[in-house]
N, CA, C, O and CB atoms as a CASP TS submission, in Angstrom:
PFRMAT TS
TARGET T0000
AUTHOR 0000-0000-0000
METHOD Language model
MODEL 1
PARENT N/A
ATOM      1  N   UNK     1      -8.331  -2.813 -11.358  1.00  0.00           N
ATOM      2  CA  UNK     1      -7.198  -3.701 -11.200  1.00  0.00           C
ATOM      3  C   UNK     1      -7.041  -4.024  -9.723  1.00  0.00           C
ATOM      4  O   UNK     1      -7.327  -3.151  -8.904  1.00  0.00           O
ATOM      5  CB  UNK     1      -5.905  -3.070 -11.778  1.00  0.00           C
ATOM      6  N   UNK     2      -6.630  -5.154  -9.341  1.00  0.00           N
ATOM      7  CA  UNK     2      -6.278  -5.345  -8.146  1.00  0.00           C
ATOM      8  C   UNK     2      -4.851  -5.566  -7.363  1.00  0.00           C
ATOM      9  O   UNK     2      -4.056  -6.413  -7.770  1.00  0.00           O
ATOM     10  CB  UNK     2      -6.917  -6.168  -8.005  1.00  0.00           C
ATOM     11  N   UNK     3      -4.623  -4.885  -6.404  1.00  0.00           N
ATOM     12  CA  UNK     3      -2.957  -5.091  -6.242  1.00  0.00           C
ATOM     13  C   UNK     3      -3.068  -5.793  -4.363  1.00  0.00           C
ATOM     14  O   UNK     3      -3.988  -5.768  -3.546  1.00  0.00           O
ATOM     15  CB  UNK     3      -1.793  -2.994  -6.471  1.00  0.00           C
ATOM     16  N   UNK     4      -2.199  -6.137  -4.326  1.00  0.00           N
ATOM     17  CA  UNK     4      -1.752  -6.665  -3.119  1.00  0.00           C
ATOM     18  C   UNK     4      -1.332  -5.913  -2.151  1.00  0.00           C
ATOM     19  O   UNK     4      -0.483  -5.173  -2.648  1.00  0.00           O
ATOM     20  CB  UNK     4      -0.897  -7.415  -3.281  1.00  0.00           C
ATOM     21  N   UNK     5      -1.497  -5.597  -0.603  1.00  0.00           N
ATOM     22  CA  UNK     5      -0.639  -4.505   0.155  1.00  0.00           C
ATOM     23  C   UNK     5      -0.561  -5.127   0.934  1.00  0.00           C
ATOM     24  O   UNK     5      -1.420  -5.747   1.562  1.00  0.00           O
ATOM     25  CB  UNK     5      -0.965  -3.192   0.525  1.00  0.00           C
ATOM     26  N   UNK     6       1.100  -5.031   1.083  1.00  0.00           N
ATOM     27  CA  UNK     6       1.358  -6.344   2.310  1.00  0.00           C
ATOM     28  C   UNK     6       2.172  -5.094   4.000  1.00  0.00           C
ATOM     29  O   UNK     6       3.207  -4.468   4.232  1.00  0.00           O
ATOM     30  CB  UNK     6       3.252  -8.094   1.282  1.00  0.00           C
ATOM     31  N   UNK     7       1.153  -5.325   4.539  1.00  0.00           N
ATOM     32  CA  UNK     7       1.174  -4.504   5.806  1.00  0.00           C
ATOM     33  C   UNK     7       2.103  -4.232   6.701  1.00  0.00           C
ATOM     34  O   UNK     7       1.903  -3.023   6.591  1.00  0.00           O
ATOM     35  CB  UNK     7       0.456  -4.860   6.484  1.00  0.00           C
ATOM     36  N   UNK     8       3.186  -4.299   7.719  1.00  0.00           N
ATOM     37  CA  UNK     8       3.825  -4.383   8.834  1.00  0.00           C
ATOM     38  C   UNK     8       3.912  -3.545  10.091  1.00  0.00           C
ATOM     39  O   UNK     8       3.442  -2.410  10.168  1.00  0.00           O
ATOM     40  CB  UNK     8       4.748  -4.471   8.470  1.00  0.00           C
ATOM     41  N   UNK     9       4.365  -3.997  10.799  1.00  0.00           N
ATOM     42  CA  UNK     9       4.564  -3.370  12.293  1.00  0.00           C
ATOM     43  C   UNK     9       2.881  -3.019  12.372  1.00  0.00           C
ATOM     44  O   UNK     9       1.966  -3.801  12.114  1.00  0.00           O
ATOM     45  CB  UNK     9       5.863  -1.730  12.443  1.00  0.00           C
ATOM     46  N   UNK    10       2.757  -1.353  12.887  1.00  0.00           N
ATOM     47  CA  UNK    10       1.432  -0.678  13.394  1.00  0.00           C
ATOM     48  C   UNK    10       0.337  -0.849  12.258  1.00  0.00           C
ATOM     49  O   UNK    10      -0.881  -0.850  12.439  1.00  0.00           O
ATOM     50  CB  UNK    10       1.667   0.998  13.734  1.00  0.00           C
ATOM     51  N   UNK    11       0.819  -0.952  11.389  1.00  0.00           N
ATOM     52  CA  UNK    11      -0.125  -0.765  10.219  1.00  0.00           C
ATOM     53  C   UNK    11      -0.884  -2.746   9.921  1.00  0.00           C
ATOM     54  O   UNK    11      -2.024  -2.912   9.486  1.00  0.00           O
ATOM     55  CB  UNK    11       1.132   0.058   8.544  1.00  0.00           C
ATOM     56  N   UNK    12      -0.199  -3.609  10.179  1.00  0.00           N
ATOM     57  CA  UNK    12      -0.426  -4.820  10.650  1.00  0.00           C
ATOM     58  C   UNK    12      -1.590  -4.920  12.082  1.00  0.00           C
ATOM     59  O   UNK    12      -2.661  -5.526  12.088  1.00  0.00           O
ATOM     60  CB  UNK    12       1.057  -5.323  10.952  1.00  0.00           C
ATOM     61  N   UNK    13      -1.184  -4.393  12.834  1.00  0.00           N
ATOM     62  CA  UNK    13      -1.950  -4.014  13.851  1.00  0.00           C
ATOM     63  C   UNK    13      -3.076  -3.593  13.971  1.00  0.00           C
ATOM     64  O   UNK    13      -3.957  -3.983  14.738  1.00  0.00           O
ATOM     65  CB  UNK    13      -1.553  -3.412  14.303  1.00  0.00           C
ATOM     66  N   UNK    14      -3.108  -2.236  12.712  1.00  0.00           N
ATOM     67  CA  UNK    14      -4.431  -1.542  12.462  1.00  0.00           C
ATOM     68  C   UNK    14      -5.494  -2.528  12.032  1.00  0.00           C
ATOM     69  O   UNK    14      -6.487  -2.785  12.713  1.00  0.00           O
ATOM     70  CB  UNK    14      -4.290  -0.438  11.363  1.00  0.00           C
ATOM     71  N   UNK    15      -5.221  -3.058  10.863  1.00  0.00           N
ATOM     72  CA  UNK    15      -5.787  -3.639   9.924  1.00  0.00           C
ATOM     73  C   UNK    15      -6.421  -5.303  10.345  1.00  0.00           C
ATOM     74  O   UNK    15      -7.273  -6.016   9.816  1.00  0.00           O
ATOM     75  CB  UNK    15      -4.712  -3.555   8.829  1.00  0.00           C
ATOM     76  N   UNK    16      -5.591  -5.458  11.468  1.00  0.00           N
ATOM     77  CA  UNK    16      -5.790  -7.288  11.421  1.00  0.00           C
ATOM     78  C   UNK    16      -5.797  -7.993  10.804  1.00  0.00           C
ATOM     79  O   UNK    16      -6.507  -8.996  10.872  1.00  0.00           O
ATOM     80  CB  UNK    16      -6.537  -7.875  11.654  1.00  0.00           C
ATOM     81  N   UNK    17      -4.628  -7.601   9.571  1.00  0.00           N
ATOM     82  CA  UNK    17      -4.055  -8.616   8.995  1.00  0.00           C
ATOM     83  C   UNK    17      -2.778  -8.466   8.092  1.00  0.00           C
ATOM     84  O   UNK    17      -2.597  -7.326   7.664  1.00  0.00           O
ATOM     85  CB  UNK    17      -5.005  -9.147   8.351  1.00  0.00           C
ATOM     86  N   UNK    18      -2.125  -9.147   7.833  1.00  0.00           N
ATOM     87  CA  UNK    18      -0.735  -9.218   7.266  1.00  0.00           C
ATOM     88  C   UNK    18      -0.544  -8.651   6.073  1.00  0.00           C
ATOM     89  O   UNK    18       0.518  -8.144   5.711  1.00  0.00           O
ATOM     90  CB  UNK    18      -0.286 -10.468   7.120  1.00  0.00           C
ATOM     91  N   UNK    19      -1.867  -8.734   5.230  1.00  0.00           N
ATOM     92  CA  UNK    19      -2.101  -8.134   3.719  1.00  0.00           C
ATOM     93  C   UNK    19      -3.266  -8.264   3.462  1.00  0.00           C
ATOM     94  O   UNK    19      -3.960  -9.245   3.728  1.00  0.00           O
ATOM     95  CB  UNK    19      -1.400  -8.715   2.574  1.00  0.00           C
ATOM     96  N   UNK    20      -3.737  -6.843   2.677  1.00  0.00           N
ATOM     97  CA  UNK    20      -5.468  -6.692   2.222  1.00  0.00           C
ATOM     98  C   UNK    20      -4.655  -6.662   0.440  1.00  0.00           C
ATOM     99  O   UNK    20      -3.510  -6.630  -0.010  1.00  0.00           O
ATOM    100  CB  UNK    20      -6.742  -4.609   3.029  1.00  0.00           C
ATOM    101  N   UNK    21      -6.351  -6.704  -0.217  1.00  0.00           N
ATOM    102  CA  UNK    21      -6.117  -6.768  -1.977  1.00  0.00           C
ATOM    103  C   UNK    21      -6.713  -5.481  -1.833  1.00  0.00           C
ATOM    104  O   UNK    21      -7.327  -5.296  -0.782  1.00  0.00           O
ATOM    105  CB  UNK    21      -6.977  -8.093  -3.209  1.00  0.00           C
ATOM    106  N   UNK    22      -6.646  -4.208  -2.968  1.00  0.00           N
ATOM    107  CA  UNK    22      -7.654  -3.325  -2.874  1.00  0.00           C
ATOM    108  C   UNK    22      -7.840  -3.163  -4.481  1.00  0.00           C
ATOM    109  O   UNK    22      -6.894  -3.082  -5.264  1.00  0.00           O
ATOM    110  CB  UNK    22      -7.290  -1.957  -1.951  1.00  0.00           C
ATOM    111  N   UNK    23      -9.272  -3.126  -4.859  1.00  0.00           N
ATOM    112  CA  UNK    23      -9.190  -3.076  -5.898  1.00  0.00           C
ATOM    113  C   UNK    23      -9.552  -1.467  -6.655  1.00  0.00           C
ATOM    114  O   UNK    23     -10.616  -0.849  -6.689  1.00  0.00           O
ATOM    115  CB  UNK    23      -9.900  -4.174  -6.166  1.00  0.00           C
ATOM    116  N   UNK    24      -8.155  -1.112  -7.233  1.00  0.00           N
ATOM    117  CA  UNK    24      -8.248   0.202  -7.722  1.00  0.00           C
ATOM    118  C   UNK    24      -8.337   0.542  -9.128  1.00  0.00           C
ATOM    119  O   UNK    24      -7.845  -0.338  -9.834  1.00  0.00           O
ATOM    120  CB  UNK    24      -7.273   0.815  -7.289  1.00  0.00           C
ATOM    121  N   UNK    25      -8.905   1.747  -9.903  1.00  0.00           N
ATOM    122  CA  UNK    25      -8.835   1.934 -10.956  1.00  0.00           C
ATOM    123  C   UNK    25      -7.411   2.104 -11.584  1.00  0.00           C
ATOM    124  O   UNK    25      -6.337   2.376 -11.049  1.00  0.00           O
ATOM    125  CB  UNK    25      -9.601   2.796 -11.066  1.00  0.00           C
ATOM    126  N   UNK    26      -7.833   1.788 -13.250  1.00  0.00           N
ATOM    127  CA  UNK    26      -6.360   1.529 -13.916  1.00  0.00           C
ATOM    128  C   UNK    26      -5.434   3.094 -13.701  1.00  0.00           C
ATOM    129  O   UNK    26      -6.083   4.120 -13.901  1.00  0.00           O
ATOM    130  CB  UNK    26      -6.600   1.080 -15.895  1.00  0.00           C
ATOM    131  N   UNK    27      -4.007   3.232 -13.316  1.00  0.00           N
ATOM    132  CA  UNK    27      -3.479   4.376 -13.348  1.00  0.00           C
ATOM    133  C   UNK    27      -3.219   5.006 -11.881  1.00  0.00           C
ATOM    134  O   UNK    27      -2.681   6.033 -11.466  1.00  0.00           O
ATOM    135  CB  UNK    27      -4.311   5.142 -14.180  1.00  0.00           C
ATOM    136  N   UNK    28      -3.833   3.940 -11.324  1.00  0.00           N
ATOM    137  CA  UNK    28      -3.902   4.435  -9.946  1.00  0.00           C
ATOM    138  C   UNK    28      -2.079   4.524  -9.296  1.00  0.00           C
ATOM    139  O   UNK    28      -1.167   3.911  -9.851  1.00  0.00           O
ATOM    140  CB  UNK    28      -5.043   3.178  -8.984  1.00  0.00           C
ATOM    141  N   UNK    29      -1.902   5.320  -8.178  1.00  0.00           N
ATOM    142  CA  UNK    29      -0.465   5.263  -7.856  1.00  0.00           C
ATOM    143  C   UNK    29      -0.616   4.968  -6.360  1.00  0.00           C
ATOM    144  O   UNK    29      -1.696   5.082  -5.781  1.00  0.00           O
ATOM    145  CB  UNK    29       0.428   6.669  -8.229  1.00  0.00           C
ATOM    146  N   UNK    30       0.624   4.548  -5.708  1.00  0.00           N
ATOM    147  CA  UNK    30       0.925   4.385  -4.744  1.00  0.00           C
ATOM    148  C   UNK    30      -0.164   4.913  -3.611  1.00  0.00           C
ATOM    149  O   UNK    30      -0.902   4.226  -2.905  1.00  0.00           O
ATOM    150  CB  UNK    30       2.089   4.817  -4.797  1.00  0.00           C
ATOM    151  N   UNK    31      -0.003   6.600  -3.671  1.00  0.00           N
ATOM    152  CA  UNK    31      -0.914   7.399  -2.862  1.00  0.00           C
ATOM    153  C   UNK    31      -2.508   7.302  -2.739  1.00  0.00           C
ATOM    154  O   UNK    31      -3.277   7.661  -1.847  1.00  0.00           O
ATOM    155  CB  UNK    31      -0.673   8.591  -3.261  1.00  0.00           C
ATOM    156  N   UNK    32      -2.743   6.570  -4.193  1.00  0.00           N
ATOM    157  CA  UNK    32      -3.827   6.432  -4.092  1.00  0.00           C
ATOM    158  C   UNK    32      -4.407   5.103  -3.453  1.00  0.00           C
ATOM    159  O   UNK    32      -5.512   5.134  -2.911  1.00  0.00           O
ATOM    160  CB  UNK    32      -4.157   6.703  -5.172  1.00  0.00           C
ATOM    161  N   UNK    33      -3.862   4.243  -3.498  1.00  0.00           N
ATOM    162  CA  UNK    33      -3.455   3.020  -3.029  1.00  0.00           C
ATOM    163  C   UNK    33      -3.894   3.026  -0.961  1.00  0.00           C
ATOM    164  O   UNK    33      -4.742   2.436  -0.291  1.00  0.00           O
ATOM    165  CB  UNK    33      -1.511   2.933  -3.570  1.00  0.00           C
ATOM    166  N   UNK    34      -2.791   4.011  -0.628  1.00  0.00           N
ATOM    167  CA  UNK    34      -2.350   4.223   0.956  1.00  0.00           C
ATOM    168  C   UNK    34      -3.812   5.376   1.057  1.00  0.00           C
ATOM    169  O   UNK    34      -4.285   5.404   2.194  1.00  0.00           O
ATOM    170  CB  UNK    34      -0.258   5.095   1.325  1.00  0.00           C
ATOM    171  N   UNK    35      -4.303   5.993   0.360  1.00  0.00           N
ATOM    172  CA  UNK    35      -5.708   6.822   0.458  1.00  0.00           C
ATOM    173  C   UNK    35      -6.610   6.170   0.998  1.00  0.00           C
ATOM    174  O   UNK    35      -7.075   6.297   2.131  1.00  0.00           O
ATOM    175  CB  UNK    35      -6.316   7.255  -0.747  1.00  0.00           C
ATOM    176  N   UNK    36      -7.030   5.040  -0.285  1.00  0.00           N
ATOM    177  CA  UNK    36      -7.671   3.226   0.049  1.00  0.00           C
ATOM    178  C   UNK    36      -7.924   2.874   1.120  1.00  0.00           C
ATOM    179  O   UNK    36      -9.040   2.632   1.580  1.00  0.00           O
ATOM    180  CB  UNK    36      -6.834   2.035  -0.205  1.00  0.00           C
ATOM    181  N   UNK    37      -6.399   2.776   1.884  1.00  0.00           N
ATOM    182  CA  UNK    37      -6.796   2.506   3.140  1.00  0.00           C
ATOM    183  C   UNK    37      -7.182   2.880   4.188  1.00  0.00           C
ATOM    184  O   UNK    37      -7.473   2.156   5.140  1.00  0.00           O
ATOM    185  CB  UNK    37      -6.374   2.190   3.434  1.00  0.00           C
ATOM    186  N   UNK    38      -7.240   4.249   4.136  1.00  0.00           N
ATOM    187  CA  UNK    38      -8.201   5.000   5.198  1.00  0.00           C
ATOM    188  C   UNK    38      -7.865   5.204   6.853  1.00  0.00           C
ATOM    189  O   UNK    38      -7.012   6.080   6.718  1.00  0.00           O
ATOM    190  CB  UNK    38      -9.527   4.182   5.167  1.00  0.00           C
ATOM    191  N   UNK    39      -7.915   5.084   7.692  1.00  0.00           N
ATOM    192  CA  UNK    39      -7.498   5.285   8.620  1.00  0.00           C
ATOM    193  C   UNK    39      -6.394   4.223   9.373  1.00  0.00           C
ATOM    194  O   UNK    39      -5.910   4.488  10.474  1.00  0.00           O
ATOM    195  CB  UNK    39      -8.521   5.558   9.127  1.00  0.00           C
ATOM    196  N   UNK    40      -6.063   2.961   8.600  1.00  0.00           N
ATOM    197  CA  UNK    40      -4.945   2.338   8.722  1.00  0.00           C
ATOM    198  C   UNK    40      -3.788   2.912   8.289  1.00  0.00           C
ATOM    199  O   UNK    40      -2.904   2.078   8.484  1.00  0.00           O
ATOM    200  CB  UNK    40      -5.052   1.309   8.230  1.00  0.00           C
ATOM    201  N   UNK    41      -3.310   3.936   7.787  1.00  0.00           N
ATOM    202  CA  UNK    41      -2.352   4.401   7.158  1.00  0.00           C
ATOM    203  C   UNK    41      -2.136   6.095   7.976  1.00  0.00           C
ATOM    204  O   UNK    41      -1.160   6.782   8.278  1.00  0.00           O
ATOM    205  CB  UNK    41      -2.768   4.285   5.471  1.00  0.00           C
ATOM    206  N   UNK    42      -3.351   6.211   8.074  1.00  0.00           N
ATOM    207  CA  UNK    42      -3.722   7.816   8.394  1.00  0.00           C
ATOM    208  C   UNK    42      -2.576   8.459   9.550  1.00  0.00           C
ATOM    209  O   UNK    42      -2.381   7.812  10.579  1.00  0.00           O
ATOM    210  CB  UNK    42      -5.513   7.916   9.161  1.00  0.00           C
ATOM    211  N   UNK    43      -1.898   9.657   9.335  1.00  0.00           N
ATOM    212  CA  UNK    43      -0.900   9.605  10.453  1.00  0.00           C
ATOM    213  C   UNK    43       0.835   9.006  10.542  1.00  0.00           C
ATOM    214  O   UNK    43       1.736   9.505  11.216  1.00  0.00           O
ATOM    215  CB  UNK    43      -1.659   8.821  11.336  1.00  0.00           C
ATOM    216  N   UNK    44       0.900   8.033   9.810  1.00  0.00           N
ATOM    217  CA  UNK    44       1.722   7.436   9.681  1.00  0.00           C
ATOM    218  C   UNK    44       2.775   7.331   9.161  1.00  0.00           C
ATOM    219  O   UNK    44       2.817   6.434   8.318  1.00  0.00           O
ATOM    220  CB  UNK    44       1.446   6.983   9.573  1.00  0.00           C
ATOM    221  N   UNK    45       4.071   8.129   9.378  1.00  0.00           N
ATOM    222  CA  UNK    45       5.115   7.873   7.890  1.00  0.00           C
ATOM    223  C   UNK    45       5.281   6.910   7.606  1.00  0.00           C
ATOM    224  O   UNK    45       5.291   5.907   8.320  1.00  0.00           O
ATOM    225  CB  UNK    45       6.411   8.220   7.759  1.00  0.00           C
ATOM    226  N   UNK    46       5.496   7.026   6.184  1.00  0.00           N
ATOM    227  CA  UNK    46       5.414   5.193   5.619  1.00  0.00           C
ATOM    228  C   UNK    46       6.858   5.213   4.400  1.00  0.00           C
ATOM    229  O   UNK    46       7.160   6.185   3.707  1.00  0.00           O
ATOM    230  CB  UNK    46       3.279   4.675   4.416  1.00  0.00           C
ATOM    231  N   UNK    47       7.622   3.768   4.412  1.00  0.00           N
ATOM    232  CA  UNK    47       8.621   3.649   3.204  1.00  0.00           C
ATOM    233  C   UNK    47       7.666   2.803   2.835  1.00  0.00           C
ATOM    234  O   UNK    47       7.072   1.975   3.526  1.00  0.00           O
ATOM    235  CB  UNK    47      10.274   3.153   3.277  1.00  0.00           C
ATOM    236  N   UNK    48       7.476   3.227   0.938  1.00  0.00           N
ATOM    237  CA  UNK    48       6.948   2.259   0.376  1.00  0.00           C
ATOM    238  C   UNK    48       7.604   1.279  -0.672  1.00  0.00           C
ATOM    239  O   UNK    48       8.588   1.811  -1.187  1.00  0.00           O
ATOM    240  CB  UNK    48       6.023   2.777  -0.049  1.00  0.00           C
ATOM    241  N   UNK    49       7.367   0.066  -1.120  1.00  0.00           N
ATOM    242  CA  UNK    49       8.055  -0.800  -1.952  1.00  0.00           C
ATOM    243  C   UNK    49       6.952  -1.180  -2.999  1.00  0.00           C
ATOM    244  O   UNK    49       5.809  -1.336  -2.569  1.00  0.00           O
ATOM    245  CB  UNK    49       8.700  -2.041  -1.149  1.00  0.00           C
ATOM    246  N   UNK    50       7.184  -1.336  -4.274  1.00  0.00           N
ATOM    247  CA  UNK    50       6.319  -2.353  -5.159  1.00  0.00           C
ATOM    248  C   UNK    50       7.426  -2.898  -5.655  1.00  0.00           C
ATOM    249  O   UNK    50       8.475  -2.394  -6.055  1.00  0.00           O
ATOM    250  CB  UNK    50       5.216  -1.814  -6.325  1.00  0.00           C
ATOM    251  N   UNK    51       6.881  -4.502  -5.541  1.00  0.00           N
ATOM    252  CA  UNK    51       7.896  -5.419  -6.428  1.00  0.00           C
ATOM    253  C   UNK    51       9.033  -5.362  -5.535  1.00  0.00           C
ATOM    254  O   UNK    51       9.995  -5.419  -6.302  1.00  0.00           O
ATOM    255  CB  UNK    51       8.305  -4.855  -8.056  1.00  0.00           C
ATOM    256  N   UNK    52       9.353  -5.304  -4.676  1.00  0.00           N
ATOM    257  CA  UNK    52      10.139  -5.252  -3.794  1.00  0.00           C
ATOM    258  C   UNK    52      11.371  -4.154  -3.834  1.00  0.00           C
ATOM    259  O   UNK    52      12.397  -4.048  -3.163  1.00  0.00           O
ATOM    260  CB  UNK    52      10.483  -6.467  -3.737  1.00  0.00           C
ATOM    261  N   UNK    53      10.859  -3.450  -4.832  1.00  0.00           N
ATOM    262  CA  UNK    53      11.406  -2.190  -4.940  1.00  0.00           C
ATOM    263  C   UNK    53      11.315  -0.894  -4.483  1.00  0.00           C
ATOM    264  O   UNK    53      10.218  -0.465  -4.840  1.00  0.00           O
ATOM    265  CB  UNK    53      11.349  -2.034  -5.729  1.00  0.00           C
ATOM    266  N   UNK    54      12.177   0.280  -3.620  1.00  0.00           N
ATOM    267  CA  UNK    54      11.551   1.323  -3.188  1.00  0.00           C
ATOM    268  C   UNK    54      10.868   2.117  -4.590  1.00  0.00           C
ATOM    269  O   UNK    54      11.139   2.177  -5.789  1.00  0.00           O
ATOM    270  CB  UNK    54      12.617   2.168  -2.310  1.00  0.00           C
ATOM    271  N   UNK    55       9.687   2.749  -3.548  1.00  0.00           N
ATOM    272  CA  UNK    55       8.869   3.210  -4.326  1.00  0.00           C
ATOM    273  C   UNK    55       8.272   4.865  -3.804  1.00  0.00           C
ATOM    274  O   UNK    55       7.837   5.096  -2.676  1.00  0.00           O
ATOM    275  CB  UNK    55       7.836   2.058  -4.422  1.00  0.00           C
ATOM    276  N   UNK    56       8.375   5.790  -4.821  1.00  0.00           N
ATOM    277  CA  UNK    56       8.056   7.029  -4.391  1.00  0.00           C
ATOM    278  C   UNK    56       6.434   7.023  -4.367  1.00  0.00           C
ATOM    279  O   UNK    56       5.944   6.113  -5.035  1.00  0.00           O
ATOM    280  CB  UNK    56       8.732   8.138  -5.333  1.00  0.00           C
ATOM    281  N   UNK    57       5.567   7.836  -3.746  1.00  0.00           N
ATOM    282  CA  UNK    57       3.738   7.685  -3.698  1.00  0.00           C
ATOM    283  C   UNK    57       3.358   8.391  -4.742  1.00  0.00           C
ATOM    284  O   UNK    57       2.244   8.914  -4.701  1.00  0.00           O
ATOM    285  CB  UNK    57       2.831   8.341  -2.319  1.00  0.00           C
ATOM    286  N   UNK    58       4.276   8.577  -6.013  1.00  0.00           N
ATOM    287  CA  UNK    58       3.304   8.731  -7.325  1.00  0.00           C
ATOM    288  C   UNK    58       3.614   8.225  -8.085  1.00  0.00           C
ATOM    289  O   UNK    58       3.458   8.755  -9.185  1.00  0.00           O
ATOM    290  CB  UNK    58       3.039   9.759  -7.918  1.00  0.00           C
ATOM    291  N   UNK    59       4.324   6.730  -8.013  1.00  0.00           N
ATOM    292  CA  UNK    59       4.321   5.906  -8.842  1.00  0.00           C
ATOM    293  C   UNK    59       3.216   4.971  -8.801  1.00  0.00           C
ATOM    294  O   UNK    59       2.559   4.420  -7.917  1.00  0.00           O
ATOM    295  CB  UNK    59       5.388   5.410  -8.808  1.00  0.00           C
ATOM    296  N   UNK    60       3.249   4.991 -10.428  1.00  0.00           N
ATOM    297  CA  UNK    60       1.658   3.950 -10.806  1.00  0.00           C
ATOM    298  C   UNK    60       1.519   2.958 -10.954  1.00  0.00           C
ATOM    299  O   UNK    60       2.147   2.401 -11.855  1.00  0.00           O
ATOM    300  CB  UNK    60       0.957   4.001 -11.777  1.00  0.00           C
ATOM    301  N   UNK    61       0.773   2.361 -10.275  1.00  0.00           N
ATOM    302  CA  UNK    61       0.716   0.832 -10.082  1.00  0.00           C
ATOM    303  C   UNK    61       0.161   0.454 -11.071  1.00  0.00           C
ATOM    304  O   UNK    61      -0.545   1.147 -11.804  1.00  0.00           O
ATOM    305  CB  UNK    61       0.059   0.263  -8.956  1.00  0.00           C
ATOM    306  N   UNK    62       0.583  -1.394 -11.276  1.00  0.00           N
ATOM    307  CA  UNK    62      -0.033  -2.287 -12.354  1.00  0.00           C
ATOM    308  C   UNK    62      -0.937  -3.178 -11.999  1.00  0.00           C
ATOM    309  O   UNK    62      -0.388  -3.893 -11.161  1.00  0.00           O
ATOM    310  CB  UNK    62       0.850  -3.008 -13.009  1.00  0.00           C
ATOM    311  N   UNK    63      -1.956  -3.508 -12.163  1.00  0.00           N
ATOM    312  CA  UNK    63      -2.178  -5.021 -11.817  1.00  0.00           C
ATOM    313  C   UNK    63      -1.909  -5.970 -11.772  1.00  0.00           C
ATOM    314  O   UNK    63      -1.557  -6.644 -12.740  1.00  0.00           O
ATOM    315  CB  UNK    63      -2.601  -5.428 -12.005  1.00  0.00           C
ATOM    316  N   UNK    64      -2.001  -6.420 -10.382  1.00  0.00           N
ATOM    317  CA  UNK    64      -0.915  -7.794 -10.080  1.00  0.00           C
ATOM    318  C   UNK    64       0.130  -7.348  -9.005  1.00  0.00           C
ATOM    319  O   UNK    64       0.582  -8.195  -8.234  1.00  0.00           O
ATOM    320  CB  UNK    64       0.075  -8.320 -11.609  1.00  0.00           C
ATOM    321  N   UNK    65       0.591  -5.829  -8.922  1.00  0.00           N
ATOM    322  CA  UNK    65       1.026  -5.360  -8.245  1.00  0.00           C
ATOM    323  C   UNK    65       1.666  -5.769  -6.666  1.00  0.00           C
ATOM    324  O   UNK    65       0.669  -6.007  -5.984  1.00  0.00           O
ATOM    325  CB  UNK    65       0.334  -4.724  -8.435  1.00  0.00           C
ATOM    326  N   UNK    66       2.768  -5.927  -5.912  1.00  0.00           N
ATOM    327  CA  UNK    66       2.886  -6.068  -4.822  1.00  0.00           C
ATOM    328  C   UNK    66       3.432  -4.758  -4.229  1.00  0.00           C
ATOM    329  O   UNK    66       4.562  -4.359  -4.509  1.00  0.00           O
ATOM    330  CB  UNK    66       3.539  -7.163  -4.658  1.00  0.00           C
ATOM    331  N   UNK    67       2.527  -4.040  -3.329  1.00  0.00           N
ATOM    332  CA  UNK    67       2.769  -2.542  -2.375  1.00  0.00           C
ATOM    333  C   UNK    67       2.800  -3.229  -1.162  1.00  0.00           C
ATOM    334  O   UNK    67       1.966  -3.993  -0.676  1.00  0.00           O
ATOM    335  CB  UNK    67       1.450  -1.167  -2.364  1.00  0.00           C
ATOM    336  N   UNK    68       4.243  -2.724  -0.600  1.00  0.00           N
ATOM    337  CA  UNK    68       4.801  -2.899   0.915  1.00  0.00           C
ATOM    338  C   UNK    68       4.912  -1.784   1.156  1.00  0.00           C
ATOM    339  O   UNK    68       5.612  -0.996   0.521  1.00  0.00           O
ATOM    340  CB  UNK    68       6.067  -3.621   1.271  1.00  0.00           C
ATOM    341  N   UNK    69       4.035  -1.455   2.407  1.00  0.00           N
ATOM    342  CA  UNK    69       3.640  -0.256   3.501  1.00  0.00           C
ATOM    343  C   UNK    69       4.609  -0.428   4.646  1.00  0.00           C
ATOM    344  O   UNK    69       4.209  -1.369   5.331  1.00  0.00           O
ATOM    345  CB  UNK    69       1.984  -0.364   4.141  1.00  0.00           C
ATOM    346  N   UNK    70       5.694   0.081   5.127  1.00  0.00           N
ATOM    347  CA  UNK    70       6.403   0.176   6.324  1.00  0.00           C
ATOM    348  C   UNK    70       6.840   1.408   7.056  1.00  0.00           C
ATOM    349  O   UNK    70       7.616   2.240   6.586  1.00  0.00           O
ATOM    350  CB  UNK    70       7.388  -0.437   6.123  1.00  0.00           C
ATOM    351  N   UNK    71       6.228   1.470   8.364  1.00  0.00           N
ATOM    352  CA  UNK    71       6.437   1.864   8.566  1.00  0.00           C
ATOM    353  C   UNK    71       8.123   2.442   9.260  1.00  0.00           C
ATOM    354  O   UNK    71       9.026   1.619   9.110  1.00  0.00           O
ATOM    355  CB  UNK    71       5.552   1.662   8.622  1.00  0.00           C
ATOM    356  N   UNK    72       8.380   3.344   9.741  1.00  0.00           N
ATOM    357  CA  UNK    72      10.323   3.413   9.806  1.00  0.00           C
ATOM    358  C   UNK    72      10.478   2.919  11.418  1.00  0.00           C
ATOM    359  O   UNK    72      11.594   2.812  11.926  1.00  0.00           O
ATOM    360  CB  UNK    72      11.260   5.539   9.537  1.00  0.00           C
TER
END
């Protein structure tokens, strides 16, 4: 499945760009998601959102998904 992660502040920075797609297996959660990204995330406390909703890192994402990474 593929979900959307839309980046900000340092983590924008890391990445060089505003939002990556990552494509993860079905069941996958949040954590696994911010894993994905690998040393853009690494270090970092993060509030997360899907759907523009806060989101704890073992909730499971859907496909189609929108994950907002922010840092505080």
């Amino acid at each position: 499945m593929t979900v959307r992660v839309r980046l900000f502040a340092m983590l924008r920075e890391r990445a060089g760009a505003n939002e990556v797609e990552l494509d993860l297996p079905d069941g996958a959660r949040v954590a696994d998601a911010i894993a994905r990204l690998g040393d853009v995330a690494q270090g970092l406390p993060l509030v997360m959102a899907v759907n523009r909703e806060y989101a704890p890192e073992d909730q499971v994402l859907d496909a189609g998904d929108e994950l907002a990474l922010i840092p505080p």
